[in-house]
DRENDO-1510 file (C-alpha; in Angstrom, 1 decimal, always signed):
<recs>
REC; n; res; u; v; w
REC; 1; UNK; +66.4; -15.9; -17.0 .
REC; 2; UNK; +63.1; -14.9; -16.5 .
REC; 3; UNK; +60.2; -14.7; -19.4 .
REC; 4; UNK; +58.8; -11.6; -20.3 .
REC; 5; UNK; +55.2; -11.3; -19.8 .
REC; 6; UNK; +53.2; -9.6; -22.2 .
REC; 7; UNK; +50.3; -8.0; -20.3 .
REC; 8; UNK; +46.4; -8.4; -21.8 .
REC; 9; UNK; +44.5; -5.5; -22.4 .
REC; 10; UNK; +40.6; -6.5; -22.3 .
REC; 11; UNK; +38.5; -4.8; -24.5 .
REC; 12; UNK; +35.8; -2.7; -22.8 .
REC; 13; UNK; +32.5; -4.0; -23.0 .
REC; 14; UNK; +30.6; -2.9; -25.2 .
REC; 15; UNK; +27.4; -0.7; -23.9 .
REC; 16; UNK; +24.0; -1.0; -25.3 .
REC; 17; UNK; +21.6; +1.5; -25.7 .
REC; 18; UNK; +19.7; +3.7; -22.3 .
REC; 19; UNK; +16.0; +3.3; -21.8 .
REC; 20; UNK; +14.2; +5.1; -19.8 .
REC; 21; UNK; +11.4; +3.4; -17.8 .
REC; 22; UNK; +9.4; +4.2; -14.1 .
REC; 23; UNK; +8.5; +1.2; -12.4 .
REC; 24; UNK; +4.7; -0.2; -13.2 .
REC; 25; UNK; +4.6; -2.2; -10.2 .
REC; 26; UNK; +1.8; -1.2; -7.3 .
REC; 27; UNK; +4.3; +1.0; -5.4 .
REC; 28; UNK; +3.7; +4.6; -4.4 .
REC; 29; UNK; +7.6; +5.2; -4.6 .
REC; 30; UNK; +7.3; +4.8; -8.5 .
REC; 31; UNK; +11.7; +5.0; -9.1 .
REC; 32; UNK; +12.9; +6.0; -12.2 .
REC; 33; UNK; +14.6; +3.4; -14.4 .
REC; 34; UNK; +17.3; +2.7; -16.4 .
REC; 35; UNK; +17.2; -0.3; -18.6 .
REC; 36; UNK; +20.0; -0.8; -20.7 .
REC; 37; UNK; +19.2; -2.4; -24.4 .
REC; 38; UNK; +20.9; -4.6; -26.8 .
REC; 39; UNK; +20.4; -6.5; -28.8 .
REC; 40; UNK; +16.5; -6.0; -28.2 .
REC; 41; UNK; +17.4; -7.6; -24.9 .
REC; 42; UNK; +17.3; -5.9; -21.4 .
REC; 43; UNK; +21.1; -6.3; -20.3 .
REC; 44; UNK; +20.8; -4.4; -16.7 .
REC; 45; UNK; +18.8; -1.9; -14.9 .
REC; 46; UNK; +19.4; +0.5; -12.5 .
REC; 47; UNK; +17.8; +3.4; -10.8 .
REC; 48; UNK; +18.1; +6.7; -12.1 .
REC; 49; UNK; +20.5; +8.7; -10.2 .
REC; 50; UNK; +19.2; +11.9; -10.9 .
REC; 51; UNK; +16.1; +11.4; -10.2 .
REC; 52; UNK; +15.6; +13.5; -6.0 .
REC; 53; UNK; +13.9; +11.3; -4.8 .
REC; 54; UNK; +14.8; +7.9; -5.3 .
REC; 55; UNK; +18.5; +9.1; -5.8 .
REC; 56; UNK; +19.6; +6.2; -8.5 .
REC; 57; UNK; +18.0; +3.1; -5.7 .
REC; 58; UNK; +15.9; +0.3; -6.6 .
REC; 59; UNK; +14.1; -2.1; -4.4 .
REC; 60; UNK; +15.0; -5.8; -3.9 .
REC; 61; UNK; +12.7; -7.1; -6.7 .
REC; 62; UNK; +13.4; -4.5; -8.8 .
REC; 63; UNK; +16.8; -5.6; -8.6 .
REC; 64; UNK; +16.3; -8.8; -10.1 .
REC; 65; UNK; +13.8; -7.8; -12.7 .
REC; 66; UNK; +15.7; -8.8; -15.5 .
REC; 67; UNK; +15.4; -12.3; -14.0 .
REC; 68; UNK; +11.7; -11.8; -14.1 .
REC; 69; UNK; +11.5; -10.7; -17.6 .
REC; 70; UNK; +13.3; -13.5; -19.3 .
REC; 71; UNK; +12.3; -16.1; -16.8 .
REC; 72; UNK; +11.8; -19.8; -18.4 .
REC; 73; UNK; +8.2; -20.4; -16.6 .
REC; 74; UNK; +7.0; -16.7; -17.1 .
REC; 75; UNK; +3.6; -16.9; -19.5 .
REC; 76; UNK; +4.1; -15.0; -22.3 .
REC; 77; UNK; +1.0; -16.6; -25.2 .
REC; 78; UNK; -2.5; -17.8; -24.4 .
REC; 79; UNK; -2.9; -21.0; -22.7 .
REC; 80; UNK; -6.0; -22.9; -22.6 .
REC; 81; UNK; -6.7; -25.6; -20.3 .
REC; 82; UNK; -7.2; -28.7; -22.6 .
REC; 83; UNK; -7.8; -31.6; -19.6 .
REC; 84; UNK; -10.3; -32.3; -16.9 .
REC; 85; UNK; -10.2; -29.3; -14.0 .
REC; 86; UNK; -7.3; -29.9; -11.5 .
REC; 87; UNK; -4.9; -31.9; -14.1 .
REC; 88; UNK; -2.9; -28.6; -15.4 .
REC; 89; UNK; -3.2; -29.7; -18.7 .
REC; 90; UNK; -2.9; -26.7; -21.0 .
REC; 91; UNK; -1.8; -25.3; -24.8 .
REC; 92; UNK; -0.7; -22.3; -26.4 .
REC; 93; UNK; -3.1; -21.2; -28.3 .
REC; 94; UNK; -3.4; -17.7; -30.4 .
REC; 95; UNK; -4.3; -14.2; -29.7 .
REC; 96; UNK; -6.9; -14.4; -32.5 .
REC; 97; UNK; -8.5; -17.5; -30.6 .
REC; 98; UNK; -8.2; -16.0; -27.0 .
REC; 99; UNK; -10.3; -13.1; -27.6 .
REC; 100; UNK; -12.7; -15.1; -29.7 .
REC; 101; UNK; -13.4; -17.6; -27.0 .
REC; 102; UNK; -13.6; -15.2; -24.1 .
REC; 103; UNK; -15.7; -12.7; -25.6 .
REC; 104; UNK; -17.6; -16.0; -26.9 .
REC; 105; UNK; -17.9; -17.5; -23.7 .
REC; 106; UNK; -18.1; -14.3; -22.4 .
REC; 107; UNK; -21.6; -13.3; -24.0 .
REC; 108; UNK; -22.9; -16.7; -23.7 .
REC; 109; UNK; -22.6; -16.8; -19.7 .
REC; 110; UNK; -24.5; -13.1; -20.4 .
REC; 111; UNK; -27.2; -14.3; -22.5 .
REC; 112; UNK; -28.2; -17.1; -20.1 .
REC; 113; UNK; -27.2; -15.8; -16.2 .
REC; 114; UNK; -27.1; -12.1; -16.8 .
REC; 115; UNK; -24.2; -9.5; -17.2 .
REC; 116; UNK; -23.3; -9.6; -13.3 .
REC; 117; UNK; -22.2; -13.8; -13.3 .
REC; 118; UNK; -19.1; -11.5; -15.3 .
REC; 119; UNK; -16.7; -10.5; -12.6 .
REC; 120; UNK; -13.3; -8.0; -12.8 .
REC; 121; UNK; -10.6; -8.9; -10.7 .
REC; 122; UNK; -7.9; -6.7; -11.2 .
REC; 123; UNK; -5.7; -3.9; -8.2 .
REC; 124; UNK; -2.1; -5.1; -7.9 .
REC; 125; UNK; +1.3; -6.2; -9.5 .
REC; 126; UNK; +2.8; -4.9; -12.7 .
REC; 127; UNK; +0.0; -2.6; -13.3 .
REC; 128; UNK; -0.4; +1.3; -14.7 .
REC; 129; UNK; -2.8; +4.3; -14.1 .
REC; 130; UNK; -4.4; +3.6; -16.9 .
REC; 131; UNK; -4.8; -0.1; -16.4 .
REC; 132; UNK; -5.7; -0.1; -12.6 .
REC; 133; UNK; -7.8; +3.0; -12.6 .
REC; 134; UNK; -9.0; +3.4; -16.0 .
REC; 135; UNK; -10.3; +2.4; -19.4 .
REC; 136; UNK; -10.8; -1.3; -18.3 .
REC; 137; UNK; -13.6; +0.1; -16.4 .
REC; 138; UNK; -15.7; +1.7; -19.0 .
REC; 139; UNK; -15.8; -1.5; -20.5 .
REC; 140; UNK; -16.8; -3.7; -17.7 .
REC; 141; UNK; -19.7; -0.8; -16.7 .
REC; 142; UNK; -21.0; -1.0; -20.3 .
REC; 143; UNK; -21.3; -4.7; -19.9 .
REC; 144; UNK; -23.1; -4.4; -16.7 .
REC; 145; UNK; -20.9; -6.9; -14.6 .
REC; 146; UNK; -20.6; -7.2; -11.0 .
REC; 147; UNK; -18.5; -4.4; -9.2 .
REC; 148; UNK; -15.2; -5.6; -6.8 .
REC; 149; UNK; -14.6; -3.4; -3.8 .
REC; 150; UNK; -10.7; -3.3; -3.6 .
REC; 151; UNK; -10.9; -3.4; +0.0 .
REC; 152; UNK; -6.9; -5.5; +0.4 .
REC; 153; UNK; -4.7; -2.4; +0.9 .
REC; 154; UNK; -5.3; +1.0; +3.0 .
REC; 155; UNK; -9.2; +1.7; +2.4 .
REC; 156; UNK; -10.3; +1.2; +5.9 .
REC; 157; UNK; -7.9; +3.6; +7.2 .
REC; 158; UNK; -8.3; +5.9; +4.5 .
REC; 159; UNK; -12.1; +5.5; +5.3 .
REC; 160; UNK; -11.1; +6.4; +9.1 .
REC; 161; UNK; -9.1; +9.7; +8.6 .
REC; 162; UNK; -11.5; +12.0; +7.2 .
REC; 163; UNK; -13.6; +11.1; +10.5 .
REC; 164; UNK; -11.1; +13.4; +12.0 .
REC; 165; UNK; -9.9; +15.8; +8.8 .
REC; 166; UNK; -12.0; +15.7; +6.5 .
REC; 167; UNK; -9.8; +14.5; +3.7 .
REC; 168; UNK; -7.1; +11.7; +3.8 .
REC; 169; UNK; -3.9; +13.8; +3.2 .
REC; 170; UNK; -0.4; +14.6; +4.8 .
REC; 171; UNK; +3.3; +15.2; +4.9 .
REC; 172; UNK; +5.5; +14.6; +1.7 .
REC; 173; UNK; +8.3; +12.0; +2.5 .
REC; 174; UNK; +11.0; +14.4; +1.7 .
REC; 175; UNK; +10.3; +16.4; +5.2 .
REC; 176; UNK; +11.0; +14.0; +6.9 .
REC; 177; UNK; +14.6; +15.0; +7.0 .
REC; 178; UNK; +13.6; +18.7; +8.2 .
REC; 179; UNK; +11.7; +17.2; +11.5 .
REC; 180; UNK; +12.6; +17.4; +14.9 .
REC; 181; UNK; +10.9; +13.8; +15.9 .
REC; 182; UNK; +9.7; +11.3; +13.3 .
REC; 183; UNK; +7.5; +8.4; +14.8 .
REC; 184; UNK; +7.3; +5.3; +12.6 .
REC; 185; UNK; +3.9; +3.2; +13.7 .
REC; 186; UNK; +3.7; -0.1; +12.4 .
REC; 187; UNK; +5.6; -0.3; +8.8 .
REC; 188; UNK; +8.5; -1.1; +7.6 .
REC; 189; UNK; +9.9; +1.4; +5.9 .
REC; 190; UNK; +13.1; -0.2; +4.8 .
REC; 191; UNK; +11.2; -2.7; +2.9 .
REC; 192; UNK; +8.0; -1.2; +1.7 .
REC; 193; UNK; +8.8; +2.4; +1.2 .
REC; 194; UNK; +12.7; +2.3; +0.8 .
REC; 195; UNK; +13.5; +5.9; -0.3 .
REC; 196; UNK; +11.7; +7.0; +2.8 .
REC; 197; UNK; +14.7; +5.8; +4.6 .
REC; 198; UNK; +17.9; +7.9; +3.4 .
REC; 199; UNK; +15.1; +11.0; +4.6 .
REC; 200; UNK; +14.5; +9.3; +8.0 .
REC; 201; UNK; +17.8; +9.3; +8.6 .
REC; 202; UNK; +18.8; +12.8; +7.3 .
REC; 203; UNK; +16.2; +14.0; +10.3 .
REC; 204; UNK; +18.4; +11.7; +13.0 .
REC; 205; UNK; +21.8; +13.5; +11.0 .
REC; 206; UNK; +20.3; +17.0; +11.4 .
REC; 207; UNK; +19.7; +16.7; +15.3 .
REC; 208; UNK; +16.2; +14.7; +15.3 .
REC; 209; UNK; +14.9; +12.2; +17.2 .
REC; 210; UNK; +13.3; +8.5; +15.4 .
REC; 211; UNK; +10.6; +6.5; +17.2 .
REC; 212; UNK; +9.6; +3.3; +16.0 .
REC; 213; UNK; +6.5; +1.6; +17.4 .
REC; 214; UNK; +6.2; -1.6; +16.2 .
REC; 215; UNK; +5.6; -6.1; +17.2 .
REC; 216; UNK; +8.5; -6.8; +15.0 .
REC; 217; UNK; +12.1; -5.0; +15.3 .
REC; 218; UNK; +12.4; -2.9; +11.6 .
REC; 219; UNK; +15.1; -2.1; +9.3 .
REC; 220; UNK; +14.6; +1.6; +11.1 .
REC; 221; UNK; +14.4; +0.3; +14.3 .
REC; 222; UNK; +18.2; -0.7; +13.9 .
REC; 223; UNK; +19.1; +3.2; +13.7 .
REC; 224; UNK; +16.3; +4.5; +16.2 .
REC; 225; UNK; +16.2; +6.7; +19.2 .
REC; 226; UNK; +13.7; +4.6; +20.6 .
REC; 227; UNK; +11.8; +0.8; +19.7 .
REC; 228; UNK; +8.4; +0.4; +21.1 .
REC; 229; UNK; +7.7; -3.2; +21.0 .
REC; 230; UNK; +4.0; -3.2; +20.9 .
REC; 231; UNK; +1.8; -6.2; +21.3 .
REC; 232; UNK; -0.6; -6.6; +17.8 .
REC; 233; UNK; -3.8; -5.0; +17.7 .
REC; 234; UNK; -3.5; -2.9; +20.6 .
REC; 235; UNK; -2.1; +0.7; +19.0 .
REC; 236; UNK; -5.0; +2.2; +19.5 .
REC; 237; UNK; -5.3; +1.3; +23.1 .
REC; 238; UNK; -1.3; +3.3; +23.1 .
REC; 239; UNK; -2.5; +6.3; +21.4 .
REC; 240; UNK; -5.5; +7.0; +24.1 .
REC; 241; UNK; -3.2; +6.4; +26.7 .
REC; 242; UNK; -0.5; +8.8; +25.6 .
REC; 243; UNK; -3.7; +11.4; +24.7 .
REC; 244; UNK; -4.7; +11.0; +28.8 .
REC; 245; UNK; -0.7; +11.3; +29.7 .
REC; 246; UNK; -0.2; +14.6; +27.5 .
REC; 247; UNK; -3.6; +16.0; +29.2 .
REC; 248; UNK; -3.2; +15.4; +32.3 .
REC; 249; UNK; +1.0; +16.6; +32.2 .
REC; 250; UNK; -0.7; +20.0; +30.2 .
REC; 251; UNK; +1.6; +18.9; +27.2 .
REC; 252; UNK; -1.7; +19.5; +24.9 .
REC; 253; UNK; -1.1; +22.8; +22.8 .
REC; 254; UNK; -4.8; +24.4; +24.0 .
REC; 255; UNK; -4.6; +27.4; +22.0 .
REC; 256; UNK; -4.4; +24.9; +18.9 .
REC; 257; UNK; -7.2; +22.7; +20.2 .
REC; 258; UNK; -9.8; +25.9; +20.8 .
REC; 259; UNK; -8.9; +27.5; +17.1 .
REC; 260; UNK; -9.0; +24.4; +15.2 .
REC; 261; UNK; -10.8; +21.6; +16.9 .
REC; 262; UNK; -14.1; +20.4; +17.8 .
REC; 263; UNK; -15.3; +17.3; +20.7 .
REC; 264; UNK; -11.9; +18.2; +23.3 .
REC; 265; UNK; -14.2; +17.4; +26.2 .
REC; 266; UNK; -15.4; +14.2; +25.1 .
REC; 267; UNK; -12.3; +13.5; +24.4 .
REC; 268; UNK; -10.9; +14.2; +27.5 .
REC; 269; UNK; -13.3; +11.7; +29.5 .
REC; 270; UNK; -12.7; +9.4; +27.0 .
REC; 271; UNK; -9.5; +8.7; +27.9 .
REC; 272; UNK; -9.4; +9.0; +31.3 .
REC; 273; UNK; -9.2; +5.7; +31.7 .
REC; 274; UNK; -6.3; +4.6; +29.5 .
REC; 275; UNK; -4.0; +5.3; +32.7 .
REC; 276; UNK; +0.0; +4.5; +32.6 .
REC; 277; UNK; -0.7; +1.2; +34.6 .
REC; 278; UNK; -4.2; +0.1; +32.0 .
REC; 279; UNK; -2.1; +0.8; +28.9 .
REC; 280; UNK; +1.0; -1.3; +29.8 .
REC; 281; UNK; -1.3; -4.2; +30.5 .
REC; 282; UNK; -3.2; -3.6; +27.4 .
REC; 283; UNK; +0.2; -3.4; +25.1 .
REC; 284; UNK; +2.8; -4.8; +27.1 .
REC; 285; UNK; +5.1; -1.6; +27.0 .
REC; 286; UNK; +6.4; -0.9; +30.0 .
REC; 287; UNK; +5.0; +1.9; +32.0 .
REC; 288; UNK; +8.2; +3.8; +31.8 .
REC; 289; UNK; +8.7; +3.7; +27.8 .
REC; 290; UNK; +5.1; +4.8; +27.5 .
REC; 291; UNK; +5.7; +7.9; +29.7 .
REC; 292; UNK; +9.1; +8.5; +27.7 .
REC; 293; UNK; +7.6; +8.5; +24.7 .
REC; 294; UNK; +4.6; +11.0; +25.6 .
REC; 295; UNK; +6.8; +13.2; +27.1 .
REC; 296; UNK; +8.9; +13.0; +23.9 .
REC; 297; UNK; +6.1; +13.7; +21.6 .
REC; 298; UNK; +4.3; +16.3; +23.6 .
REC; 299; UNK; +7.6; +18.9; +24.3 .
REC; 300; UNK; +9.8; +17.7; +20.7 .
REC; 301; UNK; +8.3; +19.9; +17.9 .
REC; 302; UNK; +8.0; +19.8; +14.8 .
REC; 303; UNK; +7.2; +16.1; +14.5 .
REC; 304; UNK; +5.6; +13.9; +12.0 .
REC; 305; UNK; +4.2; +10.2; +12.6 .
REC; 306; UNK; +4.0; +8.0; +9.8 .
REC; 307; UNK; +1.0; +5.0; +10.3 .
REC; 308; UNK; +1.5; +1.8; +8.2 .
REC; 309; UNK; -0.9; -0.1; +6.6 .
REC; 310; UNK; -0.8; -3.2; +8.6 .
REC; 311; UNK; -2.2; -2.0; +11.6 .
REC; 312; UNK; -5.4; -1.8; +9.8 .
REC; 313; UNK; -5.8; -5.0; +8.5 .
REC; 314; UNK; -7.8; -6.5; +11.3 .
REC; 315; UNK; -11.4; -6.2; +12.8 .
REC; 316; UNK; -10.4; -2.7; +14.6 .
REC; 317; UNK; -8.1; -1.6; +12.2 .
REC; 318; UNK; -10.2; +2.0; +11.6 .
REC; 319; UNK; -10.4; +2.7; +14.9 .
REC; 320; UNK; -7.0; +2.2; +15.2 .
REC; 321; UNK; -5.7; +4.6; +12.6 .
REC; 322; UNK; -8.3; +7.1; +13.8 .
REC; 323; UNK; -6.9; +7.0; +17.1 .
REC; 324; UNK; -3.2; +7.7; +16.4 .
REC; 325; UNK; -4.2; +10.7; +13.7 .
REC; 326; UNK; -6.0; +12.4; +16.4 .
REC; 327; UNK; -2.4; +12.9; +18.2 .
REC; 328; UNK; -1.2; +15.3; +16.2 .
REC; 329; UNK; -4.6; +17.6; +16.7 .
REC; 330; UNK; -3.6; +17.4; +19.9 .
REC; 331; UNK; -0.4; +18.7; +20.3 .
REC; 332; UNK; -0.9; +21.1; +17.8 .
REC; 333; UNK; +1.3; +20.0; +14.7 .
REC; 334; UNK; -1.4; +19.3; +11.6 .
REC; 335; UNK; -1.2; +21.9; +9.0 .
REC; 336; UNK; +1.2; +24.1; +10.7 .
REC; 337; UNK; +4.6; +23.5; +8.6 .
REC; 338; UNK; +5.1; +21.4; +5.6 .
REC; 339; UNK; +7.8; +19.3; +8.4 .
REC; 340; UNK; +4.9; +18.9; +11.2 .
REC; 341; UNK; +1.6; +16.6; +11.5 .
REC; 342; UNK; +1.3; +12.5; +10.1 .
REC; 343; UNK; +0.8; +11.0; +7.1 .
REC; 344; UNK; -1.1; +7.7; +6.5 .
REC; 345; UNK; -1.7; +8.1; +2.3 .
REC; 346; UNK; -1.7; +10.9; +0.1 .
REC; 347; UNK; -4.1; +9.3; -2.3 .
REC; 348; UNK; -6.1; +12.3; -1.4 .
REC; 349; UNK; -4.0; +14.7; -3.7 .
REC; 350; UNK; -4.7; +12.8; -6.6 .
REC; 351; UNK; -7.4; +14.9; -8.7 .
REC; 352; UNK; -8.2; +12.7; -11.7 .
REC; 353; UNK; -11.4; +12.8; -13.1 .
REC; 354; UNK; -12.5; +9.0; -12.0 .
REC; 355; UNK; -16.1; +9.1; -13.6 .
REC; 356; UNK; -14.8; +10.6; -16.9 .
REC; 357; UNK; -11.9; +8.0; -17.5 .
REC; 358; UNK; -14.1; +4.9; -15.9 .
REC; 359; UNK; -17.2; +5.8; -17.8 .
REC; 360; UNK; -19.7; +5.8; -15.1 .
REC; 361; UNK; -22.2; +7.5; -17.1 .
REC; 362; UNK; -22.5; +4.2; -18.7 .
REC; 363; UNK; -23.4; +1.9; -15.8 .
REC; 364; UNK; -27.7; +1.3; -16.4 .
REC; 365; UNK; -27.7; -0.2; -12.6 .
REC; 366; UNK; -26.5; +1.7; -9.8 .
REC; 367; UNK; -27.1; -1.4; -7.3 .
REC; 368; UNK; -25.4; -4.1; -8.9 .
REC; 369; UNK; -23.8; -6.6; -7.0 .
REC; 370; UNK; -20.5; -6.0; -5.2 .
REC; 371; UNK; -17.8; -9.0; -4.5 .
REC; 372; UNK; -15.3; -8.6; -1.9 .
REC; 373; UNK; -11.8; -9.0; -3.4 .
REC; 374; UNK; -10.8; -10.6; -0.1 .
REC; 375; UNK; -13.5; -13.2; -0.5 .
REC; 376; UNK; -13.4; -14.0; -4.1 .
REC; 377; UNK; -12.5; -17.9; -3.0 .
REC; 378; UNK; -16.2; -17.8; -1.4 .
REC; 379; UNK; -17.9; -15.4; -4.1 .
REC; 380; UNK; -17.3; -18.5; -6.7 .
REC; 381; UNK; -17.6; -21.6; -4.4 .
REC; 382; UNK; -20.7; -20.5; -3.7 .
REC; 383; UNK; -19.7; -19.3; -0.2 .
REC; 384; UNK; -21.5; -15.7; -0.2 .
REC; 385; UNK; -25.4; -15.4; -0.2 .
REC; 386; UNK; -25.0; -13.0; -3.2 .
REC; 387; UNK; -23.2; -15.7; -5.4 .
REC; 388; UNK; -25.6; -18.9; -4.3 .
REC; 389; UNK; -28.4; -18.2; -6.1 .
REC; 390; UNK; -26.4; -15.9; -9.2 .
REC; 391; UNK; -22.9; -17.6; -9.3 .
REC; 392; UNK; -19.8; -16.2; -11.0 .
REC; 393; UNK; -19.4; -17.9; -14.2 .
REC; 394; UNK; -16.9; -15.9; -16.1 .
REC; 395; UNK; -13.4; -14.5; -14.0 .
REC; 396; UNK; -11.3; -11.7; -16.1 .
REC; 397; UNK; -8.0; -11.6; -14.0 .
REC; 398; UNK; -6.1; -9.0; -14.7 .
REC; 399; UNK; -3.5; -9.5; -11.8 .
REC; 400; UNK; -2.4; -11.7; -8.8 .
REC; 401; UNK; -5.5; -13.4; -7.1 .
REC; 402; UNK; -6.2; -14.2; -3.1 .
REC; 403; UNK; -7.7; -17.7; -2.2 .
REC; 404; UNK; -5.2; -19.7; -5.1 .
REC; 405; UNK; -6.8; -23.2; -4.0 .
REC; 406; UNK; -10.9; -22.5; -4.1 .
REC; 407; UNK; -10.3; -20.4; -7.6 .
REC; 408; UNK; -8.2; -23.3; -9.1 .
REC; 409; UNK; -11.3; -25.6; -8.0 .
REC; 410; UNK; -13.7; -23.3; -9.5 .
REC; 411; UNK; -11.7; -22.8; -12.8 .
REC; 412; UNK; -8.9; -25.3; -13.6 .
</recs>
């Protein structure tokens, strides 16, 4: 005879309380959070779903934040190095004796080198408006320390656009669902701007076509009409080529180009010589795909391009960005729809008040010295003629830092 089995019944677990958060890490996306809390510990988090535009999705390290938060090697008190530079000696130490010692330190290295051997280094990672962009500043242009040109992310193309419009702005993300042809040119959206993606593919849903011109195949390029695999560093040599095929095929939109343009004649001999045959060579697409993909772009409208940041991380990285932006002008699609035209960065709708939150009134010299974030290993090795003769003898990091080996040298 069989034994009767008495089922379990497992007691629901027990739910902690909902917090909301947005994400402080250096991301335009900025998704809504949910953190639950209990016990004063962060038990899970997960996107917002009601939130339109990130629709209830995180990123990768978002994911996994919790095992940021509460990992064992994560710094969460003072430490101060106690051995010889290089050893990695160091001891926890209090809050009441960090800010002694640097503001000590701090006005000592003042009172002997001058206010601009103090450098800010600050930009990326877990970071906030206010942090990034404001009231740090005001303190560091009281004390007269050296400036840092945050030169590592988009600045030279945002530097290059307003060559050709005037101000760097463009299409809102959501639209691209509502376009006819969306070009993707050299990002990655599925890992740098992942709610871009359920809106790319909403345009290929609705009848659209997706282009993506890029060295490496993308999380995009898996769903696209069309992969351009271009060599590095040539995009711009592509753009002027396609320019001379829509001109010379009469695919420009010439009413557009008379009303709104200025410099079509230059531009016109200019790239008379990026022929078909000269711009394969150049970026080792095939003579064919190039043709396709001017034909595509010059009769599919509305269309939007999208230009990474990548391509402009190199020595012709403006010129680059300059020359795909001037596409659009061409055939006619900037500022005629919300759904039509490019985007690079819509910094430029941002209207905050930078010299009231910074504090510039309080800066005394308009011409003091200006380090490179990119070559901050060689501003404090002595590397840059600027930092020979004046060194850098006090570092506030406020972030993540380039060249880890020459500042460990310099400081621990």
């Amino acid at each position: 005879m069989e034994e009767e089995t008495t089922a379990q019944t497992v007691a629901p677990r027990e739910k902690g309380k909902i917090s909301h958060q947005a994400c402080p890490r250096n991301c335009p996306d900025t998704c809504s959070i949910l953190s639950e809390v209990k016990d004063g510990r962060i038990t899970s988090i997960t996107g917002d779903p009601t939130n339109p535009i990130t629709s209830g999705g995180l990123c990768a390290k978002m994911n996994h934040y919790i095992s940021w938060v509460y990992h064992a090697d994560r710094v969460l008190y003072p430490m101060k190095r106690v051995g010889a530079k290089g050893e990695g000696k160091f001891e926890q130490i209090t809050w009441d004796e960090a800010l002694d010692t640097i503001a000590t330190k701090t006005k000592e290295s003042i009172d002997k080198y001058g206010s601009e051997t103090v450098l800010k280094y600050y930009f990326s990672g877990t970071l906030g408006f206010v942090h990034n962009y404001g009231l740090p500043h005001a303190f560091f242009n009281k004390l007269g320390s050296s400036e840092l040109a945050t030169t590592v992310c988009s600045v030279t193309g945002g530097a290059a656009v307003p060559y050709t419009y005037g101000k760097d702005i463009g299409v809102e993300p959501e639209e691209f669902a509502n376009t006819k042809l969306y070009v993707s040119w050299g990002l990655n959206e599925a890992a740098t701007c992942v709610h871009a993606v359920k809106f790319i593919k909403q345009c290929k849903e609705n009848g659209g076509k997706v282009v993506v011109i890029n060295p490496i195949r993308t999380g995009v390029s898996t769903f696209a009409d069309e992969f351009i695999q271009i060599k590095p560093r040539t995009d711009a040599a592509l753009a002027l080529g396609v320019i001379n095929y829509l001109i010379e095929h009469n695919l420009q939109d010439q009413d557009y180009i008379d009303a709104y343009t200025i410099g079509f004649d230059e531009l016109k001999t200019a790239v008379k010589e990026y022929t078909l045959q000269k711009t394969s060579e150049i970026t080792g697409i095939s003579i064919d795909q190039i043709e396709r993909f001017a034909k595509m772009y010059g009769e599919i409208k509305p269309s939007i391009i999208k230009i990474g940041y990548g391509i402009q991380r190199n020595s012709n990285g403006g010129t680059i960005v300059r020359a795909i932006t001037i596409l659009p002008a061409v055939v006619g699609t900037v500022g005629v729809a919300a759904n039509s035209g490019y985007v690079y960065s819509n910094g430029g709708y941002w209207a905050p008040n930078y010299g009231l939150i910074q504090g510039k009134e309080l800066i005394e010299n308009p011409n003091k010295r200006t380090i490179n974030m990119n070559e901050l290993g060689k501003a404090l090795t002595g590397g840059l003629d600027t930092t020979k003769e004046l060194p850098i003898t006090t570092l506030m990091v406020f972030t993540t830092v380039f060249n880890k080996n020459k500042i460990s040298k310099k400081f621990f």
